[in-house]
C-alpha positions in Angstrom: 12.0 7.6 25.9 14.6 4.9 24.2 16.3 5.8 21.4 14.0 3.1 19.6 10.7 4.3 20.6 11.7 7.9 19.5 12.6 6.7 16.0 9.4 4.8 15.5 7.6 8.1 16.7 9.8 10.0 14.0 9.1 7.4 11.2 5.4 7.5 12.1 5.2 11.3 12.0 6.8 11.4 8.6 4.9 8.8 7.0 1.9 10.2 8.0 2.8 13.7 6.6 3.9 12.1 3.5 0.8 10.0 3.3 -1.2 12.9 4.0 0.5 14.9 0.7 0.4 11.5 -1.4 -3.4 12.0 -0.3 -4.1 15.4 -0.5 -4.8 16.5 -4.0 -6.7 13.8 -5.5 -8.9 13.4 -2.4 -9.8 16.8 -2.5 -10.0 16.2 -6.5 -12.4 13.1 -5.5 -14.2 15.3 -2.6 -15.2 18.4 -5.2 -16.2 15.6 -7.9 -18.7 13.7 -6.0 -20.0 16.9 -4.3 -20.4 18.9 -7.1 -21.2 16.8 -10.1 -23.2 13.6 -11.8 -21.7 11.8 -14.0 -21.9 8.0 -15.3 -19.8 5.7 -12.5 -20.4 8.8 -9.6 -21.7 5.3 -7.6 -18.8 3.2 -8.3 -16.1 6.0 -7.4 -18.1 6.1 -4.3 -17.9 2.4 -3.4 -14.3 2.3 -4.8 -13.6 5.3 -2.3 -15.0 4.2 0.6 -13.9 0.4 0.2 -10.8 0.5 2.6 -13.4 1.5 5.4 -15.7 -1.1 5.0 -13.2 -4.4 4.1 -11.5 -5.6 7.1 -7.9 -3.6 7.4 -6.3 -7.3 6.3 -8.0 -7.8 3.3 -7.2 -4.3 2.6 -3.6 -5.1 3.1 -3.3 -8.4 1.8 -4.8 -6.7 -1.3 -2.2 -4.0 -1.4 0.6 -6.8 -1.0 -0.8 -8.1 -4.3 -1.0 -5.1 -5.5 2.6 -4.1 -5.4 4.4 -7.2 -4.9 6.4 -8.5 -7.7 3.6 -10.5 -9.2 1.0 -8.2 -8.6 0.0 -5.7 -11.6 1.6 -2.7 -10.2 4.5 -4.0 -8.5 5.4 -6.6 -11.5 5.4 -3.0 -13.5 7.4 -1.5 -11.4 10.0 -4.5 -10.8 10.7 -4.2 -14.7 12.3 -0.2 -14.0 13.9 -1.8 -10.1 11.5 -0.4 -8.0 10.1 -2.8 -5.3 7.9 -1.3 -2.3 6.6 -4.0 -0.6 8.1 -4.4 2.9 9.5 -0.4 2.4 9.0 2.9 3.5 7.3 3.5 0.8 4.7 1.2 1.7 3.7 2.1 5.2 2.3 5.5 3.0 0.9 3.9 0.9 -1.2 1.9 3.3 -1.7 4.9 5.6 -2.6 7.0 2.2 -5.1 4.1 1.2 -6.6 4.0 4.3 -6.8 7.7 5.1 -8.6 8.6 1.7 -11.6 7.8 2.4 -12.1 9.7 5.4 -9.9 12.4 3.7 -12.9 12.3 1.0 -15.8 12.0 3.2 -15.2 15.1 5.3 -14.2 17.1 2.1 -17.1 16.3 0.0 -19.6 16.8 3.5 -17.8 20.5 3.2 -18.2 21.5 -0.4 -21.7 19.8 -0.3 -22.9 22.5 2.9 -21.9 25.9 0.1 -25.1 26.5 -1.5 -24.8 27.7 -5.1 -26.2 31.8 -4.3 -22.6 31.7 -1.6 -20.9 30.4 -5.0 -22.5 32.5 -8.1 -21.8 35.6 -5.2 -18.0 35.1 -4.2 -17.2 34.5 -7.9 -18.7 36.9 -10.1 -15.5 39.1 -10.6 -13.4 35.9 -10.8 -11.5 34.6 -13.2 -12.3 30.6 -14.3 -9.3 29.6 -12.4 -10.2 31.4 -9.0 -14.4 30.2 -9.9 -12.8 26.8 -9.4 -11.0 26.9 -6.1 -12.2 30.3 -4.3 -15.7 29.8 -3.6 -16.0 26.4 -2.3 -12.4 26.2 -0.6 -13.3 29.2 0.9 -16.5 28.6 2.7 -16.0 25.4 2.9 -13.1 25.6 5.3 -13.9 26.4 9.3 -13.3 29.9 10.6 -11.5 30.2 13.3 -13.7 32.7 15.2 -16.1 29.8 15.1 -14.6 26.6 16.2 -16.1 24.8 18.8 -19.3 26.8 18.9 -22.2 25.5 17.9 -24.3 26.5 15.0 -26.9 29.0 15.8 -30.6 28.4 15.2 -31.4 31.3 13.4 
């Protein structure tokens, strides 16, 4: 392996794990949202969410160019205080963070959808509000590992 080729592997890995943490917490935010409640607009986060997998990837990054370039609303904001991202770092996550959310969201929300509200109201009676939040539905929601790569039994 060239020295070249490692370094784009090393930039790719870290963008991707900084993408992934740009992504994280509001996807999951997003995920619980749409799975868990109605409210006004629950169709147009939706569509807003899952835009980036339906528009061909060069709209979706000629729109982000706009976006953050320095005529664009965000980047002519962000010019004002010296920051530019287009053509950075910065960018590449943001592109991979854009792109990854939806998928981030959809697998999420297909999680916290599959707890049924007796596995909730039972895991959080003790609880306090904080734990009712998180505990229940991150909880069952995640795989266990004595599980993986079985399939689901019929019973």
């Amino acid at each position: 392996m060239t020295a070249e080729i490692r370094d784009i592997a090393i930039f790719t890995t870290l963008a991707a794990l900084a993408a992934t943490a740009v992504m994280l917490v509001p996807g999951v935010a997003v995920a619980w949202l749409l799975a868990r409640r109605q409210f006004p607009g629950k169709s147009l986060v939706e569509t807003v969410v899952s835009l980036p997998l339906v528009m061909p990837p060069v709209a979706t990054g000629l729109l982000l160019l706009w976006l953050f370039s320095r005529r664009g609303p965000i980047g002519g904001l962000l010019a004002r205080v010296g920051i530019e991202i287009v053509f950075t770092p910065a960018a590449v996550v943001i592109a991979m963070a854009v792109m990854g959310l939806p998928l981030l969201v959809r697998t999420a929300r297909a999680g916290f959808e599959q707890v049924t509200r007796p596995a909730r109201r039972s895991s959080s009676r003790a609880a306090s509000p904080a734990a009712r939040a998180r505990l229940p539905s991150a909880s069952t929601a995640s795989p266990r590992p004595d599980r993986i790569g079985r399939r689901p039994s019929s019973s």
